[in-house]
C-alpha positions in Angstrom: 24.8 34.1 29.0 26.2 30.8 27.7 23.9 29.1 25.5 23.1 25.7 26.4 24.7 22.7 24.4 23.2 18.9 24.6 26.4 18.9 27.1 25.4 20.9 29.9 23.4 21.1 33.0 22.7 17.7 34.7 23.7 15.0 33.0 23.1 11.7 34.8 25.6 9.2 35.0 22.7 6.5 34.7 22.9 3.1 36.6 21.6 0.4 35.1 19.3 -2.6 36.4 19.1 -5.9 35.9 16.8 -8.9 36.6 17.2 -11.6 39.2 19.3 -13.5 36.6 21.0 -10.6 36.1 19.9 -9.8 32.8 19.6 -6.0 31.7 16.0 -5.1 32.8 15.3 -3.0 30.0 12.1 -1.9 31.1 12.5 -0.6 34.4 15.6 2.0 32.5 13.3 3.5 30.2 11.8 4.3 33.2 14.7 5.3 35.1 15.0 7.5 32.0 11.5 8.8 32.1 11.7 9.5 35.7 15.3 11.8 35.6 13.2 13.5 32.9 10.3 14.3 35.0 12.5 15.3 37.6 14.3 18.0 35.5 17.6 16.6 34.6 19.1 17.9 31.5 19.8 14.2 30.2 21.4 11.0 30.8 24.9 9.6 30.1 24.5 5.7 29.6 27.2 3.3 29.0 29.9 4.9 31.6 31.4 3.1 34.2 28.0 3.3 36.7 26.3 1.9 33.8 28.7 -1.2 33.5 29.2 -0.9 30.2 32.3 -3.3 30.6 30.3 -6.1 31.7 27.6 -5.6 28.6 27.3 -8.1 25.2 27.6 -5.7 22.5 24.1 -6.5 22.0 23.3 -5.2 25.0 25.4 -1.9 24.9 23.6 -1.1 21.6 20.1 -1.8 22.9 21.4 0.9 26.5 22.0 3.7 24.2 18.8 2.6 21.8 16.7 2.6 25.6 17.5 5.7 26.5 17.2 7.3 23.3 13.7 5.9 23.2 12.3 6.8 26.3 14.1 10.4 26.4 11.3 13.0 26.0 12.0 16.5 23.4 15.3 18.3 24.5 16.5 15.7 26.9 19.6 14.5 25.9 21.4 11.5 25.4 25.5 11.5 25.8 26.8 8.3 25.3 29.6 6.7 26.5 31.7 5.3 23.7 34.8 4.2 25.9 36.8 1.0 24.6 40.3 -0.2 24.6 40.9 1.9 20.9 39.6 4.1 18.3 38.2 1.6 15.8 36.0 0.2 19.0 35.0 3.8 20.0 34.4 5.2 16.6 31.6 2.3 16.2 30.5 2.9 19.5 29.7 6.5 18.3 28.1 5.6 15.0 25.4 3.3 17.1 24.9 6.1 19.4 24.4 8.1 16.3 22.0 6.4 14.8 19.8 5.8 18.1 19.7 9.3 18.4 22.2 10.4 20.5 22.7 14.4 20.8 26.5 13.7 22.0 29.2 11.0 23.6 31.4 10.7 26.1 35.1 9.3 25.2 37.9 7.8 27.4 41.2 8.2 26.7 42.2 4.8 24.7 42.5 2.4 27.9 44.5 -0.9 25.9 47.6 0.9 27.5 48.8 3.3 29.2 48.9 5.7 25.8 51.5 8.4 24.8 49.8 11.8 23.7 50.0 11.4 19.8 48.2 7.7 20.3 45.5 9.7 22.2 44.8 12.6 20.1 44.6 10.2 17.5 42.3 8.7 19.4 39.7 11.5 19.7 40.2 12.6 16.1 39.0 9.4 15.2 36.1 9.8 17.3 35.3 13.0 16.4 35.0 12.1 12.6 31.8 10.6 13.1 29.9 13.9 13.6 28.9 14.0 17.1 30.1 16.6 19.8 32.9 14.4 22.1 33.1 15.5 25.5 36.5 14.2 26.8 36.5 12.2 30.0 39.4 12.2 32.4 39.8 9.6 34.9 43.5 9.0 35.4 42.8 6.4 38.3 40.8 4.2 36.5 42.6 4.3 33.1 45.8 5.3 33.3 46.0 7.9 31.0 45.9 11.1 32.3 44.2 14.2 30.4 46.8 16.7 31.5 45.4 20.2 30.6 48.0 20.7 27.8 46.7 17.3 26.2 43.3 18.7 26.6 44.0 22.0 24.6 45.5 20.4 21.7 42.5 18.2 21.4 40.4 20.7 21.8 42.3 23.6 19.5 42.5 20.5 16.9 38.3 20.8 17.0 38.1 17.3 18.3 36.3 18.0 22.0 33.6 20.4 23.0 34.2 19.8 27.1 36.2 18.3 29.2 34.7 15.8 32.5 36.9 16.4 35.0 37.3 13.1 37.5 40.8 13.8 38.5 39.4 15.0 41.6 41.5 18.1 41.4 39.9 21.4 41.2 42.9 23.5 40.9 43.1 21.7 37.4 40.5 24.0 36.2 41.9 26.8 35.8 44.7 26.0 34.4 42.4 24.2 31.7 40.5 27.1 31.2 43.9 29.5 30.6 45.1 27.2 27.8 41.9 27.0 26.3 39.0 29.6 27.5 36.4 28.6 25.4 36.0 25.0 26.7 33.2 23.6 28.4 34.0 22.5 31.9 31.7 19.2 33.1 32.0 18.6 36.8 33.4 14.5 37.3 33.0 13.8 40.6 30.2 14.4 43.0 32.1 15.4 45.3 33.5 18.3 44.1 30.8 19.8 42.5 30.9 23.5 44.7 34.5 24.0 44.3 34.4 23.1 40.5 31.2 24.7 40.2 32.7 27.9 41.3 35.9 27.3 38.9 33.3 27.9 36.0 32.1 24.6 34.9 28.5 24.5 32.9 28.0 20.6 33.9 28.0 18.0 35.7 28.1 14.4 34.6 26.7 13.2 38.3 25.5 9.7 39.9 23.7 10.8 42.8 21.2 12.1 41.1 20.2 8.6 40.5 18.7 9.1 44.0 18.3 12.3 45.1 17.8 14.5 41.2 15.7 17.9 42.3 18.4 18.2 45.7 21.7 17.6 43.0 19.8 20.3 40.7 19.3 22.5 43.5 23.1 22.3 44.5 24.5 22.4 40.6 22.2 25.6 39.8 23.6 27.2 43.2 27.2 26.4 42.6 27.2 27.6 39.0 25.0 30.7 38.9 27.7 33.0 39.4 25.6 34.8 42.0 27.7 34.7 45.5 24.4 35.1 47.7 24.0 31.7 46.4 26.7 30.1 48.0 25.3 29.9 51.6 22.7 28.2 50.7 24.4 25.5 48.2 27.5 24.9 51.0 24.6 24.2 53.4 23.3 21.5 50.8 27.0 20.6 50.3 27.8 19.9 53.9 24.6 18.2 54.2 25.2 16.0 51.1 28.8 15.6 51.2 29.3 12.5 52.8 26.8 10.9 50.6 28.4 12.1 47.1 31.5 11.3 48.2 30.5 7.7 47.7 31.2 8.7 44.1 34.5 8.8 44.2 35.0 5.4 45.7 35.7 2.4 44.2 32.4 1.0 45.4 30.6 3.8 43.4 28.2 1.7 41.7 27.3 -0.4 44.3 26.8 2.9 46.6 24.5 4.2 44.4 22.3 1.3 43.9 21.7 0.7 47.5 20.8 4.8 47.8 18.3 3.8 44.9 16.9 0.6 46.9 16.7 2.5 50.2 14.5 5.4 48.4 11.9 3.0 46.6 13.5 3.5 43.1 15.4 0.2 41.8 18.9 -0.2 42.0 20.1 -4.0 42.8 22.6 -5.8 41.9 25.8 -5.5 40.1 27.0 -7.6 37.7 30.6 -9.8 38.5 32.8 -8.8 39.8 31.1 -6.6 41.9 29.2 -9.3 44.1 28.2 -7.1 46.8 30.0 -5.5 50.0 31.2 -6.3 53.4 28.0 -5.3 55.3 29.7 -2.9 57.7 30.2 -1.2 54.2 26.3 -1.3 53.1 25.3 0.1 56.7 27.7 2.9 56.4 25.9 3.6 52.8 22.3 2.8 54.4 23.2 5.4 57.2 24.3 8.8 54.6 21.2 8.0 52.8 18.9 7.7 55.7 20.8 11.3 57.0 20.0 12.7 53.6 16.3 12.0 53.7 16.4 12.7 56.8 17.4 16.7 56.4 14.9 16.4 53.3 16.7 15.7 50.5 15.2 12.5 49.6 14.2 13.5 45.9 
């Protein structure tokens, strides 16, 4: 059996809420925190794109990671996100999280520009020389560098990442992943895809939904992952149950999605920061409706 790294299991994405003038609520995250905690996550991942981490002072990206590492009871874990536009930015972004008492980060690909392979393994070897674990993050849509699994093993084989997110979208990547390098720790991206990734061999998931839903996420994630094929009738029943809700994940409305699934189950989600000012309401009844189809087959924790 694998032993378990600060990396794996459930690792919530963490959205972040603010006050009416759309200031961080600080508060009402540590309890956020508390509350993933309580309901068995294996840790949170602050400061990633759900978290709006773009949209944050620098004071208030510090005082995130500081938040979570505060209210984050014995062996739950903190994995940063330390994404920026280079090295310098994301190499100070993993000192801070260092020094709150983060137990690991998680690092775009340089985003500045659309970077050739030396610029980003130089990149993540900068990173890496601050001490914590760096669990690469791939999401070729969004930043236009794409983690192709040969780019991935040389990090990797150059001890620079312990584990690979995978937000390509693209299970069949996977595999070919885990031929070039076996010993790397596969993290399920995307919420949709977490059976089929699941069964490709992956040891976590960095997941927004459980935002909303954490004990019916843990549920599926153990099922998909246990190796045990009895367990895969019940976690496609979960999945096909589930699946038009997660795939809100993978849309560019994501954080918005989520938030509303947080409002509609009593925990607080709200607004988003500019430019996300809110969606076209035949959007937010679509999102209202998979929740309410969720609770309503009894998945509303």
């Amino acid at each position: 059996m694998t032993e378990k790294k600060p990396w794996h299991g459930v690792i919530v994405a963490t959205a972040l809420p603010f006050n009416d003038d759309l200031s961080v609520d600080y508060d009402s995250f540590a309890k956020h925190v508390a509350w993933l905690a309580d309901n068995g996550c294996d840790g949170v991942a602050p400061n990633g794109s759900l978290g709006e981490y773009q949209n944050l002072s620098d004071v208030e990206r510090a005082k995130v990671i500081e938040v979570a590492c505060e209210a984050a009871p014995a062996g739950f874990n903190v994995m940063a996100g330390v994404g920026a536009y280079g090295a310098r930015q994301s190499a100070h972004w993993a000192e801070q999280a260092a020094n709150a008492g983060a137990t690991s980060v998680m690092l775009l690909p340089p985003n500045i520009h659309r970077s050739n392979h030396e610029q980003v393994k130089h990149h993540y070897a900068t990173v890496a020389s601050v001490g914590l674990p760096v669990v690469g993050y791939n999401n070729p849509i969004d930043t236009k560098v794409d983690l192709v699994p040969e780019l991935i093993a040389d990090i990797f084989n150059a001890g620079n990442m312990v584990g690979v997110k995978e937000f390509s979208g693209d299970p069949r990547r996977i595999y070919e992943i885990k031929e070039l390098v076996p010993d790397i720790d596969i993290l399920i991206g995307t919420d949709d895809t977490v059976l089929e990734v699941g069964l490709a061999g992956a040891v976590g998931w960095v997941s927004g939904y459980p935002n909303c839903i954490p004990q019916s996420c843990i549920e599926l994630f153990n099922l998909c992952t246990s190796g045990n094929v009895q367990d895969l009738v019940r976690a496609q029943e979960i999945y096909r149950d589930l699946h038009s809700l997660l795939r809100w994940d993978s849309k560019t409305e994501f954080v918005e999605a989520i938030k509303i699934s947080m409002d509609v189950l009593g925990l607080k989600g709200g607004a988003c920061r500019p430019p996300r000012n809110g969606l076209p309401q035949a959007t937010v009844e679509r999102i209202i409706a998979d929740t309410n189809a969720a609770i309503a087959k009894g998945y509303g924790k």
